[in-house]
ZAMARGU-4260 file (C-alpha; in steps of 0.2 Angstrom, whole numbers, plus 5000, padded with zeros to 4 digits):
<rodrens>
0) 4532/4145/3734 | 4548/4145/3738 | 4560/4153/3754 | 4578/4162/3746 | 4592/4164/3755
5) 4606/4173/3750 | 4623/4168/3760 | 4637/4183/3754 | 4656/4189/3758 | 4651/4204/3773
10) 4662/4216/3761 | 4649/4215/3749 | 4636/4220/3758 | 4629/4235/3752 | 4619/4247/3763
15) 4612/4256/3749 | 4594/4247/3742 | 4595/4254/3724 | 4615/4244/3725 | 4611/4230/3732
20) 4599/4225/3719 | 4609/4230/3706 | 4622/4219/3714 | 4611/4205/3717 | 4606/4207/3698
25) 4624/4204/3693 | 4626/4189/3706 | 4610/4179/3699 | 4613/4178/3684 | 4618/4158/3683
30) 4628/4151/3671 | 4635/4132/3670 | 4648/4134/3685 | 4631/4137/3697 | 4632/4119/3705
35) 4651/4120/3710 | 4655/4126/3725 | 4673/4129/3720 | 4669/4144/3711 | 4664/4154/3726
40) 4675/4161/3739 | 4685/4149/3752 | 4677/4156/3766 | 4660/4155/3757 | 4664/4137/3753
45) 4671/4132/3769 | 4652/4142/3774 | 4645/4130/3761 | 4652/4115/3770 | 4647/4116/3786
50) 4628/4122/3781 | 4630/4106/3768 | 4633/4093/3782 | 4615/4094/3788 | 4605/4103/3774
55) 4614/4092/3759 | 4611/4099/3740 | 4600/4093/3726 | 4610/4093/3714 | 4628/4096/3708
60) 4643/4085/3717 | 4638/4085/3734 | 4622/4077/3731 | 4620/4062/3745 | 4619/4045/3737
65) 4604/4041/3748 | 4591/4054/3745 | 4577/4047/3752 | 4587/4050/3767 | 4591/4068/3766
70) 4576/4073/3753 | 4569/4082/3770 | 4582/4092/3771 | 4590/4096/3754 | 4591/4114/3748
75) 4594/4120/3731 | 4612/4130/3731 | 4618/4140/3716 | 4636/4150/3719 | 4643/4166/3711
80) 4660/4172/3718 | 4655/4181/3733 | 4637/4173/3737 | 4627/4157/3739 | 4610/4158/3732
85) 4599/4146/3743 | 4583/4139/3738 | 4572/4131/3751 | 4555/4124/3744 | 4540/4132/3751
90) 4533/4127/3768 | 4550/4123/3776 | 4554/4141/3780 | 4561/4134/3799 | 4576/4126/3787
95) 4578/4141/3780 | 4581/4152/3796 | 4594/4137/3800 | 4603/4141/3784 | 4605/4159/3789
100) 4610/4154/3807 | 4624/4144/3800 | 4630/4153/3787 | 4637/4168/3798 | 4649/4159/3807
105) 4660/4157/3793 | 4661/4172/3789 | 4669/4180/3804
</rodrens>
C-alpha cells in the first residue's frame, strides 16, 4: 500500500467532484517527461525544491548520490504541468503529511 499525494497550482483546484477527477484523469496520465521537474510550473518546481531538500526523489535527476542515506525518506514524484503526483510507500504516511505541509507554502 501506498500513501498519494497530489501537490497542484490553487487555480486548478476544482470544487466540483465529478471535475476534479476528470481532471486528475487527464493529469495522470504519464508519459516519458514524468521524472523532470522542469515540465511542471515554476512555482510548482520552486514547491518541488524546497519539499526535495529533505524527502529527495527516487528516481529521475535529482536522485541523491548516497541513497542509503536518504532511502528513509525518498518519495516517488511524477510531474504534469500544474501538479506533482507524490508517491509515499506504505507505512510512512507521517512523511506524507510532511509533504502536504510543505507544499503549500510555495504556492502562496
Amino acid at each position: 500500500m501506498s500513501y498519494d499525494v497530489a501537490v497542484f497550482e490553487p487555480e486548478a483546484f476544482l470544487r466540483d467532484r465529478e471535475a476534479f477527477r476528470d481532471w486528475f484523469e487527464v493529469r495522470t496520465q504519464w508519459d516519458e517527461r514524468g521524472n523532470d521537474p522542469t515540465h511542471a510550473t515554476p512555482r510548482l518546481q520552486a514547491s518541488f525544491e524546497e519539499i526535495s531538500k529533505i524527502f529527495p526523489p527516487m528516481n529521475g535527476p535529482n536522485t541523491p548520490l548516497e541513497e542509503a542515506e536518504a532511502w528513509e525518506r525518498t518519495v516517488d514524484y511524477v510531474f504534469a504541468e500544474d501538479m506533482i503526483y507524490v508517491a509515499i510507500s506504505g507505512g510512512r504516511a507521517v512523511v506524507g503529511y510532511e509533504v502536504v505541509s510543505l507544499a503549500p507554502r510555495r504556492l502562496r
